[in-house]
C-alpha positions in Angstrom: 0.0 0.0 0.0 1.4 3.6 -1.1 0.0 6.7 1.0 1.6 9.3 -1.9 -0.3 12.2 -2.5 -2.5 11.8 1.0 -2.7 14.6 3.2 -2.8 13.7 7.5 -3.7 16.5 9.7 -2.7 16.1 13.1 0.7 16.0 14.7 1.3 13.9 18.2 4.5 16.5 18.9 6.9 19.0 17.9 10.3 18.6 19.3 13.3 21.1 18.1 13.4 20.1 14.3 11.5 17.2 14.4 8.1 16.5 14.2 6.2 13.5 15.4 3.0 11.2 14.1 1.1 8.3 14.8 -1.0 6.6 12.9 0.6 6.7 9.6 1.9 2.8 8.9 2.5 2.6 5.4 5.1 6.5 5.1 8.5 5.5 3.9 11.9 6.1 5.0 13.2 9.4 3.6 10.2 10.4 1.6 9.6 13.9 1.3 6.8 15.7 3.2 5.1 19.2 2.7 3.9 20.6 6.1 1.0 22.8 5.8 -1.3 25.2 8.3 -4.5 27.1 7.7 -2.7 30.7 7.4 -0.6 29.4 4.3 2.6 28.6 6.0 4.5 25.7 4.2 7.2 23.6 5.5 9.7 20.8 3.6 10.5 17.9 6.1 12.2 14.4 5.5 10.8 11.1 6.8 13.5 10.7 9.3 11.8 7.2 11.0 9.3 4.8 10.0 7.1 2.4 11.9 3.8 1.0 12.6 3.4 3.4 15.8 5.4 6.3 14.6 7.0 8.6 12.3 9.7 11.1 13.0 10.0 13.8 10.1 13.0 15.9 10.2 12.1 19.6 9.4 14.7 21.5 6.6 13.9 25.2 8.1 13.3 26.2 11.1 10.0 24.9 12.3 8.6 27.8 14.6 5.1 28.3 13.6 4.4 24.3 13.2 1.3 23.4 15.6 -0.3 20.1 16.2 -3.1 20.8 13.6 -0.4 21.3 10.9 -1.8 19.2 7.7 1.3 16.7 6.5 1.2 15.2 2.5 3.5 12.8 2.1 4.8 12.9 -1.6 6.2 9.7 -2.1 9.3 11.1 -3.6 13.0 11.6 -2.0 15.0 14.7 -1.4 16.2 15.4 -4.8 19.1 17.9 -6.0 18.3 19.4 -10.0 22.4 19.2 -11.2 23.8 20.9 -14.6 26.8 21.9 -15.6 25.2 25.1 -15.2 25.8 25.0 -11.7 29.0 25.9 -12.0 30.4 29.2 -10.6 27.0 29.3 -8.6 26.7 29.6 -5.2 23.7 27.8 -3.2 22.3 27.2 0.2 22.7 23.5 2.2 19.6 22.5 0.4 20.3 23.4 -2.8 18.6 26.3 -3.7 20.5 29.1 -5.4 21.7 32.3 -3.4 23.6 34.3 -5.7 21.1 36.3 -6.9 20.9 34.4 -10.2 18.3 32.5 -12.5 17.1 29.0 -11.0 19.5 26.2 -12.5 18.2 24.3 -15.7 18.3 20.8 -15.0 19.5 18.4 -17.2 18.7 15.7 -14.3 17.6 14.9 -10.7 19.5 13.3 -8.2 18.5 11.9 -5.3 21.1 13.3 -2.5 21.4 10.2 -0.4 23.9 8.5 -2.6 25.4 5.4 -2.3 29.1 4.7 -1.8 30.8 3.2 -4.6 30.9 -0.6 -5.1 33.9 -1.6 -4.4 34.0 -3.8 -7.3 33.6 -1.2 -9.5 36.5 1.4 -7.6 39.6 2.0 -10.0 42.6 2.5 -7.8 43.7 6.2 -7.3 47.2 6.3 -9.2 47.8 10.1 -10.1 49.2 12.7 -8.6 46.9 16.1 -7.4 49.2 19.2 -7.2 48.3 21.7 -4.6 51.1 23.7 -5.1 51.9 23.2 -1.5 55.2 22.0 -0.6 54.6 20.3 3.3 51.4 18.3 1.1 53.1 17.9 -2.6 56.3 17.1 -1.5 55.7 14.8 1.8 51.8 14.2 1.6 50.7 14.1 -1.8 47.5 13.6 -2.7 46.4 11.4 -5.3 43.1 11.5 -7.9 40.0 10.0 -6.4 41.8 10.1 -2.3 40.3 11.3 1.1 42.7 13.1 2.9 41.3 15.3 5.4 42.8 18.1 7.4 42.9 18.2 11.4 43.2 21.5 12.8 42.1 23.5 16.1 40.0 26.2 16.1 42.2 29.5 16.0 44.4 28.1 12.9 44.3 29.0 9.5 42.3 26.0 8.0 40.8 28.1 6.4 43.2 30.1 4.4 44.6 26.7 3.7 41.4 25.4 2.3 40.9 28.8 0.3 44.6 28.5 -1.0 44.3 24.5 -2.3 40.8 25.7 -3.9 42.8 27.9 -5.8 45.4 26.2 -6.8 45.4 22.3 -7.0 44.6 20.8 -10.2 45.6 17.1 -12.3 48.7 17.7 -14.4 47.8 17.6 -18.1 44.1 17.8 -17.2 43.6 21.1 -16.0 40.9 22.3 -18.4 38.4 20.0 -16.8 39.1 20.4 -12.9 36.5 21.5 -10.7 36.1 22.5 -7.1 33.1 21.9 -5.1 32.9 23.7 -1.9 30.4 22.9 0.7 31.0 25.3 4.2 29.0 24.0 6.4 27.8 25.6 9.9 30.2 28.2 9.3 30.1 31.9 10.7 29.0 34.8 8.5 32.5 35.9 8.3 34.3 32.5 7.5 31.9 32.6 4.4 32.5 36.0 3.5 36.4 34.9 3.6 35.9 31.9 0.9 33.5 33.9 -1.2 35.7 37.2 -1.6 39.0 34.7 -2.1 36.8 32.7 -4.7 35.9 35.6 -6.8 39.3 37.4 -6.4 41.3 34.8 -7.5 39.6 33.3 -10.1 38.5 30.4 -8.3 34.7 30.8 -8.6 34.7 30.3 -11.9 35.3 26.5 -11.7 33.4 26.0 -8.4 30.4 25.0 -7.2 29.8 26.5 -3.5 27.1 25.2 -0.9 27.2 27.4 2.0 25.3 26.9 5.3 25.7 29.6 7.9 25.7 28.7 11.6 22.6 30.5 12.4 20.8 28.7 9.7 18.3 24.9 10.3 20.7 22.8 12.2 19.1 20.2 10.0 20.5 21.9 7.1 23.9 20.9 8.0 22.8 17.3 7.3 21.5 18.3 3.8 24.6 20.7 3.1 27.6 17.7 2.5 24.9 15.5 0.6 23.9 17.7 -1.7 27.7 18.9 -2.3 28.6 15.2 -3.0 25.5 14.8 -5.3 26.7 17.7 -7.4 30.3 16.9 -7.0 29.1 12.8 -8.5 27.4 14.5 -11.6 30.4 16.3 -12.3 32.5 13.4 -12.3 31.1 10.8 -13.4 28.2 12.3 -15.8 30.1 15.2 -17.7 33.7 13.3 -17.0 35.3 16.2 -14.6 38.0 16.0 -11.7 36.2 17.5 -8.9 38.0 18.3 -5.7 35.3 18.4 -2.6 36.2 20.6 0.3 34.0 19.9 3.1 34.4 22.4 6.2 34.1 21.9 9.1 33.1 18.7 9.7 33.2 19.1 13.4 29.8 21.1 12.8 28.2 18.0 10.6 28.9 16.0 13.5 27.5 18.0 16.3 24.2 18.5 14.4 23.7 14.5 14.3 24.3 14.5 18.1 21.7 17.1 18.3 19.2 15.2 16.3 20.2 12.2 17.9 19.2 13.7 21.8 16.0 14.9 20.2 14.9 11.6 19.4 16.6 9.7 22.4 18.4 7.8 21.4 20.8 6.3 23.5 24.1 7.9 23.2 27.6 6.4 22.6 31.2 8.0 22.8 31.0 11.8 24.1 27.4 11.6 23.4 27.5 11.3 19.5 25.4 8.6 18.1 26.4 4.9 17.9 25.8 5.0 14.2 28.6 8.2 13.8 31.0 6.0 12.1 28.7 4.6 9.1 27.3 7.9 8.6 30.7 9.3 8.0 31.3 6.6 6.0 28.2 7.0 4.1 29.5 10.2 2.9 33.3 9.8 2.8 33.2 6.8 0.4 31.1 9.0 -2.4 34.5 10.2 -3.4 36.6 7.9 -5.8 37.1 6.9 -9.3 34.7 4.5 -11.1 36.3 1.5 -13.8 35.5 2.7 -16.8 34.4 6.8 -16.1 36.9 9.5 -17.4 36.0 11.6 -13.9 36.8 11.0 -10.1 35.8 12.7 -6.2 38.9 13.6 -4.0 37.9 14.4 -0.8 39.4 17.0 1.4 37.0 17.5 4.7 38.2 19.4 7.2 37.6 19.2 10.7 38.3 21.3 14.1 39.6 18.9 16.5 37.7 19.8 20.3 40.2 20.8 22.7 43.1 19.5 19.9 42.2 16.0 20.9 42.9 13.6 18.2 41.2 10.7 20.0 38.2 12.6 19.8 35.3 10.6 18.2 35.2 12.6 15.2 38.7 13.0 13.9 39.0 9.2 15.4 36.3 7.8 13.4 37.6 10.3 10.4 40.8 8.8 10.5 39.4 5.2 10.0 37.8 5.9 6.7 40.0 7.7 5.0 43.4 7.0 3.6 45.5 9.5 5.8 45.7 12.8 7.4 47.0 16.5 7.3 47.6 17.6 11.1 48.1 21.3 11.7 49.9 22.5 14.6 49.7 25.0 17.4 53.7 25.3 18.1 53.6 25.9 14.3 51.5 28.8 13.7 52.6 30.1 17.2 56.4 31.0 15.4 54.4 32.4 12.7 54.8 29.5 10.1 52.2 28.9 7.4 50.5 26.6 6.8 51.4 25.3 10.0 51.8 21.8 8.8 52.9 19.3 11.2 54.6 16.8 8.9 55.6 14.2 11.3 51.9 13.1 12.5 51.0 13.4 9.2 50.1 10.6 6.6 49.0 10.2 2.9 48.7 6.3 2.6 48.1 6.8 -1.5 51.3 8.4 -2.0 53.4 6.1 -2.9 50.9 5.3 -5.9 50.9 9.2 -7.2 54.4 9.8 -7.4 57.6 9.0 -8.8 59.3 8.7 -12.3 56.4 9.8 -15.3 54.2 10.9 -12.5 56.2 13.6 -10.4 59.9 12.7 -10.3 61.6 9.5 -9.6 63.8 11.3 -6.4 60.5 12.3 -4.9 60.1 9.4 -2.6 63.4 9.5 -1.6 63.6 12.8 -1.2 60.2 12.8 1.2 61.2 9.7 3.2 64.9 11.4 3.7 62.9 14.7 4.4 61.1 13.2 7.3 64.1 11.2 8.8 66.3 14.5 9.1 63.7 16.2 10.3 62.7 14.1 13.1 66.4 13.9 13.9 66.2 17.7 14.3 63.3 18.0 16.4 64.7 15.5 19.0 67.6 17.3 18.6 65.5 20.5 19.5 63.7 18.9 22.6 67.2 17.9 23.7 68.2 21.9 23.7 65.5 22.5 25.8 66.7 20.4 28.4 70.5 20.9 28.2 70.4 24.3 26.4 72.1 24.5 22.6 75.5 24.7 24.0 75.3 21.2 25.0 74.3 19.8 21.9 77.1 17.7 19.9 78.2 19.5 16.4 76.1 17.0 14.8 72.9 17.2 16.9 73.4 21.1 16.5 73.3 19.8 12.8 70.4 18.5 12.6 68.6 21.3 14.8 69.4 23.7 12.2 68.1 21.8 9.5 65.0 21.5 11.9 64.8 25.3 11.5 65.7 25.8 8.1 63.3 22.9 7.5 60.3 24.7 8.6 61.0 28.3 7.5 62.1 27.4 4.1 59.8 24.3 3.5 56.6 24.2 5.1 56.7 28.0 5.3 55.5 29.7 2.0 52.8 32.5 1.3 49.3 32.5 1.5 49.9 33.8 -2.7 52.9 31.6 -3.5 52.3 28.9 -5.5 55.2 26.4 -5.7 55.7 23.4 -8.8 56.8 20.2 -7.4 60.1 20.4 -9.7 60.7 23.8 -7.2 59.4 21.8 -4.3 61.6 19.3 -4.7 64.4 21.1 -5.6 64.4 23.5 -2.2 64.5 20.3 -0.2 67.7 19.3 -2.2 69.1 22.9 -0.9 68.1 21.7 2.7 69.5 18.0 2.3 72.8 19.4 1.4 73.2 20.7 5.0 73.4 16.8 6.0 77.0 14.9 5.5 76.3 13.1 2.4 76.8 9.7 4.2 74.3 10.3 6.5 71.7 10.3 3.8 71.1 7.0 4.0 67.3 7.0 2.4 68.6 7.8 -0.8 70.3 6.0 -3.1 73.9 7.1 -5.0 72.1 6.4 -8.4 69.8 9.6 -7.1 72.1 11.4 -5.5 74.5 12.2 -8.2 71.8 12.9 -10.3 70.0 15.3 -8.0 72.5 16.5 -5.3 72.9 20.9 -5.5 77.3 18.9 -5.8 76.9 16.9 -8.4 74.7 19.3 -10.4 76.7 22.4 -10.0 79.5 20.3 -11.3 
């Protein structure tokens, strides 16, 4: 038995953004409902739960207004998203509906916004390099075609200046004429959205962007909406007009304090920190979206970020975070605090697709020797470092005092770059060369001679 296209009057209660029935058996899980009452108001909501004794709709506004003799049709459809190429260099709210002052999009297709992961059967392996033009992530944690990598960071720190500047800049060597950006901001202040909209338009950004932007005093339910229908325009892209779409999501943190909020309004018994039990799959039902598909030109790399609270890693969300996705981008206090950006803590930090993006035809063949030397010196000197702090720098061996200078140079002249600069991994690569050579040759034991005297500032000068 279907119930599309009946009308109920009656509601049992309304509590925050949710609204509950009874006597409604046959309504379907996420079907679309149209809330009405006698002075004309009208209301979208989402089937949120469905039983024999009771439905839970989710309202997308703010329900205020909503009284018990409210008159709810349920449609029988799904929370749809019109897409079209020309929906790029728009700007939309979390549900989809244009805010830029411009003409409605034209569809060329409706998609529902609760997607599907991809099959793992049918996931090609992500194989080529993404360049940021970012040397702490191109040169040490590159990202590949089709990876998610998110970014960690603590509320204070630039994430997102970083965010703004990758938007700007990364893009698939030898296919840049069909790179896109979709940017979804979600819960974000008025002037964090300002930020991302002037840098967009100033820079040239927003002309091969699609932006989704929920503001913190909007629905709370909106933040639900806002990464879904992002990744629903970010899959047509891809894998309908054949595009490499990068997806910024930020901040997650929000995302996942808006399902806790949801999740107290219907009681449900709480797990870890009071998120729901169901956190992780829900993450994962948007994290594995992104990809590449056997057989489709396009792909989805994922970039969420997310504000760690209090900086703790082995907080639920950046814990659960981590398990999904195929490394990490850390950003740290002590960084930013000696007025280094981006503040990229290298050492916590892990791109587990790497190794598959780089290299000889890809990047360069000295690139992975060149990161994994990069990271061995430099965790040398930040030993050396917490050593000095102990026995002050005068204490320190000529070597240790070696490596705490590379330390130094390390992060001023490598991780350290402009918000403006832009840097090719061929100049990437090449300043941490310059740095290497401050190391005894012998002592670069991660790389091999073959590379060495084809790459060394020595053997090239001579």
């Amino acid at each position: 038995m279907s119930i599309s296209g009946l009308t109920y009057r009656g509601i049992d209660q309304v509590k925050g953004p949710l609204v509950i029935m009874r006597g409604v058996p046959d309504a379907k899980y996420g079907e679309v409902v149209k809330i009405f009452t006698e002075e004309g108001r009208e209301w979208t909501g989402q089937v949120l739960e469905a039983g024999k004794d009771m439905v839970i709709i989710q309202v997308l506004g703010d329900p205020e207004g909503i009284e018990s003799d409210a008159m709810i049709k349920f449609t029988g459809t799904t929370l749809q998203l019109p897409v079209s190429s020309d929906m790029i260099g728009r700007m939309f709210n979390g549900a989809g509906q244009p805010i830029d002052g411009g003409p409605p999009i034209r569809p060329e297709d409706y998609r529902e916004i609760d997607g599907k992961p991809i099959n793992p059967v049918s996931r090609d392996y992500p194989d080529e390099f993404v360049e940021t033009g970012i040397s702490a992530i191109d040169g040490m944690l590159s990202l590949v075609r089709g990876q998610k990598l998110p970014i960690f960071s603590i509320s204070g720190l630039p994430h997102n200046e970083l965010a703004a500047q990758i938007a700007r800049q990364a893009f698939v060597p030898g296919k840049e004429e069909r790179f896109s950006i979709v940017f979804a901001a979600i819960g974000l202040k008025t002037e964090e959205v300002r930020f991302f909209m002037e840098q967009f338009e100033a820079l040239g950004a927003l002309s091969r962007s699609v932006m989704f932007l929920n503001l913190a005093d909007d629905p709370v339910i909106e933040r639900l909406t806002t990464p879904r229908v992002a990744l629903t325009a970010a899959e047509y892209l891809a894998f309908d007009l054949g595009m490499d779409v990068l997806v910024i999501m930020t901040d997650m943190t929000n995302y996942c304090e808006a399902l806790r909020e949801i999740s107290a309004a219907r009681e449900e018994v709480p797990s870890r920190k009071g998120y729901p039990g169901y956190m992780y799959s829900d993450l994962a039902s948007l994290y594995e979206r992104a990809g590449r598909i056997k057989g489709r030109l396009g792909s989805i790399t994922l970039m969420p970020i997310l504000t760690m609270p209090g900086g703790d890693f082995t907080h639920p969300i950046p814990d659960l975070t981590g398990y999904i996705t195929e490394g990490q981008i850390f950003l740290s206090t002590t960084l930013y605090n000696r007025g280094i950006y981006p503040p990229i803590d290298v050492l916590p930090s892990l791109s587990r697709l790497m190794k598959d993006g780089i290299g000889e035809g890809k990047t360069r063949k000295d690139h992975k020797a060149v990161s994994d030397q990069l990271y061995a010196t430099y965790s040398m000197g930040t030993r050396a470092r917490e050593l000095a702090s102990i026995i002050g720098e005068a204490g320190l061996s000529e070597r240790e005092k070696r490596y705490y200078e590379f330390a130094t140079e390390f992060e001023e002249k490598f991780v350290k770059q402009g918000f403006e600069e832009r840097r090719t991994i061929e100049e990437t690569l090449d300043i941490a060369w310059e740095l290497l050579s401050m190391i005894p040759e012998r002592e670069l034991t991660r790389i091999s001679e073959e590379v060495m005297k084809e790459y060394h500032p020595k053997y090239r000068a001579g």
